[in-house]
N, C-alpha and C positions, 0 to 999 in steps of 0.2 A: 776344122777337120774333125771327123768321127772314126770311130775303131771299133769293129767288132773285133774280142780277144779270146783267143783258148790259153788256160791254162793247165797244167798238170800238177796234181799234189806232189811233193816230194813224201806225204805221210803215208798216204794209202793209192798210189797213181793214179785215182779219179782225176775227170777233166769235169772243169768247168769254163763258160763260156758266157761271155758277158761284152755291155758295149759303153764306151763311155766317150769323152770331147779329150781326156788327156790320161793319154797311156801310160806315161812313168808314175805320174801320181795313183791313179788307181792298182797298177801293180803294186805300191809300196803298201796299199792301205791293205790290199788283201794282207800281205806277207806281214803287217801288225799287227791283223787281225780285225779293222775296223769294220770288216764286211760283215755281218750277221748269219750268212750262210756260206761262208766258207771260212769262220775262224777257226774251227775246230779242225781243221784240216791242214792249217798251215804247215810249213810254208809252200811258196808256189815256183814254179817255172813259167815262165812265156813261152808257148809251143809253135804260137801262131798267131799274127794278126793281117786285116784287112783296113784299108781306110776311105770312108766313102765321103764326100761333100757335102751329104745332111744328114740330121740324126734319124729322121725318118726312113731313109735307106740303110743305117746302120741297124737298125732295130728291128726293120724285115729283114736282114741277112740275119740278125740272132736270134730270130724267131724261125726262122729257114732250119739253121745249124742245131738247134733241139730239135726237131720232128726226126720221122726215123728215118727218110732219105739225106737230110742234112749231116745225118750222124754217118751214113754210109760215106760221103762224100769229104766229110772230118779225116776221119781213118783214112782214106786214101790220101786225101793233102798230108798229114802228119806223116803215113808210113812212107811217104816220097822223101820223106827228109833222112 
């Protein structure tokens, strides 16, 4: 299984969005800091995730979810909650 993930800084409330094969683990690493572009920002929230059957489909929805319709349709999933 695949996930594409949103999170939120708890430092500066930027989101970042990202896809990986295992969700706990890579939340933990952001929130260590192991990530290169999101250490500086830790730590994080899990705001949202999806989970697809290949990586290749996780990777077009996280390439979907940065462009600016992606991002329109983020804010509305997120502000739903």
């Amino acid at each position: 299984m695949y996930y594409v993930y949103v999170l939120r800084s708890l430092k500066n409330e930027r989101l970042y969005t990202g896809s990986t094969n295992n969700l706990k683990r890579r939340l933990f690493e952001h929130n260590i800091g192991k990530s290169k572009y999101s250490r500086l920002t830790k730590p994080f929230k899990l705001l949202h995730y999806e989970e697809f059957l290949t990586r290749i489909e996780a990777v077009r929805r996280e390439k979907y979810l940065k462009t600016g319709k992606g991002r329109e349709e983020l804010k509305r999933l997120i502000m739903g909650r």
